[in-house]
N, C-alpha and C positions, 0 to 999 in steps of 0.2 A: 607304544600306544597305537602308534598308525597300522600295524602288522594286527592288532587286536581289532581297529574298525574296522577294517579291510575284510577280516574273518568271520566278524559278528554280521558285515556285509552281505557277504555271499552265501553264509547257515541261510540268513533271512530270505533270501533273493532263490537256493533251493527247494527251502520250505514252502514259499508261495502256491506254485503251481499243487500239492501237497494238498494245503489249507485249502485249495478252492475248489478240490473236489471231494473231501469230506461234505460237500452239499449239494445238491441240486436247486440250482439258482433259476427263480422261473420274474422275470420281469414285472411291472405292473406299470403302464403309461393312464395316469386319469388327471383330469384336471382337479387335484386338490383346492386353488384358488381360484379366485375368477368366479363370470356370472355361472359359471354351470359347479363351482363348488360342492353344492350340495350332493349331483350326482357321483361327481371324483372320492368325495369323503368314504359312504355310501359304498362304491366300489371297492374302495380300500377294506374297510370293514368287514366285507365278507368274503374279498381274496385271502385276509389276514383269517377270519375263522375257518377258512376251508382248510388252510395251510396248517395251520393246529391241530385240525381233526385228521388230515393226514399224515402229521408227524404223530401224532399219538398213534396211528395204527401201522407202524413203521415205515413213513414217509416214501419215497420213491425209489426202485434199484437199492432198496436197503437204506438208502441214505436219508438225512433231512432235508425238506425242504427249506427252500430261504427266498424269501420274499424282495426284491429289489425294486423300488417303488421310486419312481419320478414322477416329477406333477408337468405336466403340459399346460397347465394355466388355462384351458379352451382356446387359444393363440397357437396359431399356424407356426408362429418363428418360434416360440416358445417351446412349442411341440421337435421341431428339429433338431434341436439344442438339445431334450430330451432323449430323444431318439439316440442323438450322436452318445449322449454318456452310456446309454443302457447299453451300447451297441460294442461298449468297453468294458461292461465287467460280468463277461461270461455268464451270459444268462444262456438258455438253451431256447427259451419262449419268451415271448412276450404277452400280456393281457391288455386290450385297450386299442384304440380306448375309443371315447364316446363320440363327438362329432367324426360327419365324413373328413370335411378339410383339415381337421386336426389329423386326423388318422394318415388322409392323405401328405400330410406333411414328411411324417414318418418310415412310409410307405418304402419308397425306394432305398432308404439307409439301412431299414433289417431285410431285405432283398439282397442287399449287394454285401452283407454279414452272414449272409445267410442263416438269418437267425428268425423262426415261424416267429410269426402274428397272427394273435387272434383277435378281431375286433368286437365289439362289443354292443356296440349302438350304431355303428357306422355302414348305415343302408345304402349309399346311393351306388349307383347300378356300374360306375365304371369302373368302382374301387375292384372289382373281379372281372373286367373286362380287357386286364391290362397282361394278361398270362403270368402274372408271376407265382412262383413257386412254392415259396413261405408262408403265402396270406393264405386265410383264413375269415371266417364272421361266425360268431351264434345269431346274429340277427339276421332275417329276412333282408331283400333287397328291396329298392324302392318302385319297381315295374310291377313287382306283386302289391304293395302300397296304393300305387299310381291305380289298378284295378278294383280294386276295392273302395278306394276312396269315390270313383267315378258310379261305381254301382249303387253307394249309399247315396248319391249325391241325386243321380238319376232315380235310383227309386222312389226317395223323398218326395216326388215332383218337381223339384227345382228345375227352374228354365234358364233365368238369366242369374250367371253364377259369375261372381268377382273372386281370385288369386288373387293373393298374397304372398310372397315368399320375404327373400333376407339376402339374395344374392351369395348366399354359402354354397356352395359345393350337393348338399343334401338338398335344402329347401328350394333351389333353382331345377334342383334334377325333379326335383317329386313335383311343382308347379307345372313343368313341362309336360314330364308326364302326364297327369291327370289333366290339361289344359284336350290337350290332343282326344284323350278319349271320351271328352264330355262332349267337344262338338262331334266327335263321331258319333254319339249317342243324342245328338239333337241339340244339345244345349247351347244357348249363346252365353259367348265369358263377354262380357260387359267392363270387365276390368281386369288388365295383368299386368302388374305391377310389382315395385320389391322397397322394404323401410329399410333404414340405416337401424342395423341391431345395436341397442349397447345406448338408447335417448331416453330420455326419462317423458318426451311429451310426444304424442303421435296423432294431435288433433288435425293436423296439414293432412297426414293420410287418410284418418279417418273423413275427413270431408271430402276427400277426393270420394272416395270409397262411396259416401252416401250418395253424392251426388252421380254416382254411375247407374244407382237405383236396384240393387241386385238383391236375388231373393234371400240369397244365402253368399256369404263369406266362405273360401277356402282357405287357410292360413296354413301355408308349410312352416313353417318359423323355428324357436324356440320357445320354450315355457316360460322365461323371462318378459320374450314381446307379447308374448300371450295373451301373457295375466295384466299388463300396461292398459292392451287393447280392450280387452272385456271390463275393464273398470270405467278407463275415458268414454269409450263407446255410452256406457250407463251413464257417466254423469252429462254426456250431451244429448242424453234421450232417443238415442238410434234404437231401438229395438230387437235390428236384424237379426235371425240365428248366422252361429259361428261354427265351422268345422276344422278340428283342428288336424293335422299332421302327429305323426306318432312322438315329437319331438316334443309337442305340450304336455306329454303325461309325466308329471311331477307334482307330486302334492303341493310343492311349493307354487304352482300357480293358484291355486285356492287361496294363498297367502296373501300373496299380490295384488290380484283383483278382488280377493273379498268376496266373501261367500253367495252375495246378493247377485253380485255381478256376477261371478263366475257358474249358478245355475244355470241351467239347459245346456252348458258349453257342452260338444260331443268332439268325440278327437276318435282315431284310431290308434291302435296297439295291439302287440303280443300280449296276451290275459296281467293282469297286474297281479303282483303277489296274493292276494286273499284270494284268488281266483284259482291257483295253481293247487291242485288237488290230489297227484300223486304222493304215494308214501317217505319217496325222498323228498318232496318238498316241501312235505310236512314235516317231517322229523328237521327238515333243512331251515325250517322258520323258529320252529319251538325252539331249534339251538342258539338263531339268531338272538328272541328276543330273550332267554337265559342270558348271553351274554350282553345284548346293548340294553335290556328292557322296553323294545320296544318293536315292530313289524318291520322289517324292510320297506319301504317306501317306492323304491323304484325299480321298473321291472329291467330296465336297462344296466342296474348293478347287479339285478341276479345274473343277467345275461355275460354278464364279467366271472359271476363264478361259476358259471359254466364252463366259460371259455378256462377259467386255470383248470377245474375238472379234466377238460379234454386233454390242455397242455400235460398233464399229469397219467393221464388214459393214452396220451401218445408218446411218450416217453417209456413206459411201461411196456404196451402194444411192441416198442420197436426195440426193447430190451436196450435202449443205448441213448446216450443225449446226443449223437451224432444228428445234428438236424436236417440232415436230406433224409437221414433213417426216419427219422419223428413225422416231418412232413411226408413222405412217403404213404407212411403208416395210416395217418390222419387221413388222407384222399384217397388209400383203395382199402386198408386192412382193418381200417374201424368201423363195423358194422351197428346200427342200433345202438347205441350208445344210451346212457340212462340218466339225461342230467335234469335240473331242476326243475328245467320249463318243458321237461317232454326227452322226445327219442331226438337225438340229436345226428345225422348221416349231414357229408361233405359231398359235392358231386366234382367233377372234375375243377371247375373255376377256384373252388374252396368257397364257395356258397352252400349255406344249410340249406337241406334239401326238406320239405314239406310247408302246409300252409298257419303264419302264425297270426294273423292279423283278426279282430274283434274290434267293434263297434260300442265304445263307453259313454258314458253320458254323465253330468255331472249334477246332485241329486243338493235338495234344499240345505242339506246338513254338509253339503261340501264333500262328498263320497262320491266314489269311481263305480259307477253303477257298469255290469255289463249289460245291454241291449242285446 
C-alpha cells in the first residue's frame, strides 16, 4: 500500500506543473469586502466577463484563460497577505487594484516575483516613481488630478478654499498637490486638514470646516466620507459647495448622502460609463448588462478591465507568459492599444500616457452629469 501512495504521489506531483499550464492564469486583487466592496465586486464582474468573452474566442496562446481572484479587503495588511498568496500560484499578471495604499501594499511583493501589475484606480504619483519594472496603471496619476482640480477650482472664482483629505497614500498626495497650485494661482487654503476614514459622525470636522469660512470644500477622500459629509453638512445647514476627488465617483455616494444632499456635488473623473462612447465600449456594456442586467456603475472597475484587456494584449504581444517578456512588451512594443476607456499607450514609469480627467456634477435625480 505504501509503494501505491508513494506512486499515486509522485503521478500527482508530475502532473502538476502539466495542469497549470493548460491555462493562463491572469490575477485579480479587489477589495471584495470592506467599505470599498462595491467597487471590488464590480471589478470582479467584469474581469470574470471579459475572461469568457476571451475564452470563447480562443482564450490566450491557444490556452484558457483562469481568473485568480483575491480580495484585499481595502486594508493595507490585508492586501499583503493577498499579495503573498497571488504571488504563489502562478499567475503571469495581476489586475488591481483600487486604492493607492492598498496597491501600494502589494507593490514590492509582485516586483520581487516578478510578476506585472496592473492597477486600476490607484493614481497617486509615487506608485510610478519608484522604477519598478512590473508596474503598470490604466488610471491617470494624481499631478494630472492635482491640475485640473486647481483649474476648476480657480476658474470657479473661489478664493478661500478649505482640503480635505484621509491621510491615505492617494488623498494626502492629491491634497498636497492641488494645495500647492491653488496658492500658486492666488488662492488662500483657509483649511488643510485630514478625517479619520471609516466614522459614522464627522460633525467635529465639519465645524472645524465651517468655522475656517471657505468658499468651497476640496475633499480628496473616498466615496464612503463623501457621502457622510454631504448629508451631515445638510442636516447642520452649511450650504458650502463641495469638490470632490476622483475617489467620490460611486453611485453609491448618492446612496449615502441621499439625493437632496448629494445635488450640486461635482467631483472629478475619467468619463463614467454612460459616457464612454466608442464601439468597444459599447458592444462592452450592452454585454455587461445582458449578463448582470444592469450598467456598470463605476468607471474604476472598467479601468480593471482594461487593465486584464492589456494583461491579455501583453501576453499575446510577447508571444510568452515569461513576464520580463510581457512587461517588456507592455512599455515599448504596445502601441495604441483599443480598450474600453480609449487608446490606452505606457510610457516608460508604466503610466498611461494621455489626458483622462472630466468635470461631473451631480444633478437633482442623482445622475453623474458631465460638465
Amino acid at each position: 500500500m505504501k509503494k501505491v501512495l508513494t506512486l499515486t504521489l509522485a503521478l500527482c506531483l508530475a502532473a502538476a506543473p502539466a495542469l497549470a499550464a493548460d491555462t493562463v492564469r491572469i490575477g485579480l486583487m479587489a477589495p471584495l469586502t470592506g467599505p470599498w466592496a462595491s467597487e471590488g465586486q464590480e471589478m470582479k464582474q467584469i474581469v470574470d466577463l471579459l475572461a469568457g468573452q476571451r475564452n470563447a474566442q480562443g482564450g490566450v496562446l491557444g490556452k484558457q484563460v483562469e481568473v485568480v481572484a483575491e480580495d484585499d479587503g481595502g486594508d493595507p495588511r490585508t492586501a499583503s497577505l493577498a499579495a503573498q498568496r497571488l504571488s504563489t500560484k502562478n499567475v503571469t499578471a495581476v489586475v488591481g487594484t483600487y486604492g493607492s495604499s492598498i496597491t501600494e501594499a502589494g507593490q514590492s511583493i509582485y516586483d520581487e516575483s516578478e510578476i506585472v501589475q496592473i492597477a486600476t484606480g490607484s493614481t497617486a504619483v509615487r506608485l510610478t516613481e519608484k522604477g519598478l519594472k512590473y508596474f503598470f496603471r490604466t488610471c491617470p496619476r494624481d499631478d494630472e488630478q492635482g491640475r485640473v482640480a486647481a483649474k476648476t477650482l480657480l476658474d470657479s472664482g473661489y478664493k478661500k478654499i478649505a482640503v480635505l483629505h484621509d491621510n491615505t497614500s492617494y488623498a494626502k498626495g492629491l491634497a498636497e498637490e492641488a494645495k500647492g497650485l491653488l496658492e500658486k494661482g492666488g488662492a488662500t487654503i483657509v483649511f488643510f486638514d485630514a478625517l479619520t476614514p471609516g466614522e459614522r459622525d464627522y460633525a467635529a470636522i465639519l465645524t472645524k470646516l465651517k468655522g475656517a469660512a471657505p468658499d468651497v470644500v476640496f475633499f480628496t477622500g473616498y466615496f464612503p466620507e463623501a457621502g457622510l459629509l454631504l448629508r451631515q453638512k445638510k442636516d447642520m445647514g452649511w450650504g458650502v459647495p463641495f469638490l470632490g476627488g476622483d475617489a467620490t465617483n460611486n453611485p453609491d455616494l448618492v446612496k449615502i448622502a441621499g439625493t437632496s444632499a448629494a445635488e450640486g456635488f461635482r467631483f472629478l473623473s475619467p468619463p463614467v460609463p454612460q459616457d464612454l462612447t466608442s464601439e468597444t465600449s459599447r458592444s462592452f456594456i450592452a454585454a455587461y448588462k445582458a449578463k448582470y442586467g444592469t450598467q456598470p456603475g463605476s468607471i474604476w472597475a472598467v479601468l480593471a478591465g482594461d487593465a486584464f484587456l492589456v494583461a491579455a494584449a501583453g501576453i499575446e504581444g510577447a508571444q510568452s507568459t515569461d513576464t520580463g517578456k510581457v512587461a517588456e512588451y507592455l512599455r515599448g512594443g504596445m502601441k495604441d492599444f483599443t480598450g474600453l476607456t480609449g487608446t490606452i499607450n505606457f510610457n516608460a514609469k508604466g503610466d498611461r500616457v494621455g489626458d483622462l480627467y472630466k468635470v461631473y456634477k451631480v444633478d437633482a435625480a442623482g445622475t453623474f452629469v458631465l460638465q
